[in-house]
N, C-alpha and C positions, 0 to 999 in steps of 0.2 A: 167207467172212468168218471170221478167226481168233477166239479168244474176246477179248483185247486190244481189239478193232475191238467187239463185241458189247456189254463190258462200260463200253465208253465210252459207249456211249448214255445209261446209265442214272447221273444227276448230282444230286446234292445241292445243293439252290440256299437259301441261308436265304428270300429272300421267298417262294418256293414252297411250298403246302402245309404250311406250317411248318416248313423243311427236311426237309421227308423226302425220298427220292428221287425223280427224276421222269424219264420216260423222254423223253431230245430238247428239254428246256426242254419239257414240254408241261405241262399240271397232269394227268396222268395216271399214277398210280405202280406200281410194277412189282405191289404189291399188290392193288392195282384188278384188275389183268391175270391172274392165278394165280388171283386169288379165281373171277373167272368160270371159268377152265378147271376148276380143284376141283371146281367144281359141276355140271359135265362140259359145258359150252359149248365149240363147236372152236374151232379158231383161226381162221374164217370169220367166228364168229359175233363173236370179241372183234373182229374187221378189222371187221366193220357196226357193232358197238355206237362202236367209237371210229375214224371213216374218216383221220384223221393219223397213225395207225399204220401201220409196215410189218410184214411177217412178219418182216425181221431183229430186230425191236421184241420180238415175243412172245419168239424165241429168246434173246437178251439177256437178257429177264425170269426164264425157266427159271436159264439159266445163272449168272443170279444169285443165287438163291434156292439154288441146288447147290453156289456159293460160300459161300455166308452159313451153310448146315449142314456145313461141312466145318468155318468157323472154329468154329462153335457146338459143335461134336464136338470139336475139338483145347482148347476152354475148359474144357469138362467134365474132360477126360483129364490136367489139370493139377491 
């Protein structure tokens, strides 16, 4: 799966969560997702804690977060 295909999971819906992002229309947000792993949960454990999840789900959520500090990095650099 390319990152294009990845980062489409992850969509901003205003009824949702208050628009914040949500991975697959779920109420589940990619912060939800990183929070747990931070806290050193594997990706097994975030697949049990939320079973609508796929593994391409978690990898989206990384890849997002590595998008979000590049832009966060190039805001600063201005």
């Amino acid at each position: 799966m390319d990152a294009s295909d990845l980062l489409a999971r992850i969509v901003a819906e205003p009824g949702k969560m208050g628009g914040k992002p949500v991975i697959r229309g779920r109420r589940i947000t990619p912060s939800m997702v990183l929070t747990m792993l931070a806290a050193g949960a594997t990706r097994e454990a975030v697949l049990d804690a939320y079973p609508v999840l796929e593994a391409a789900d978690i990898d989206a959520c990384l890849l997002y977060a590595a998008r979000l500090t590049d832009q966060v990095a190039g805001l600063a650099a201005e």
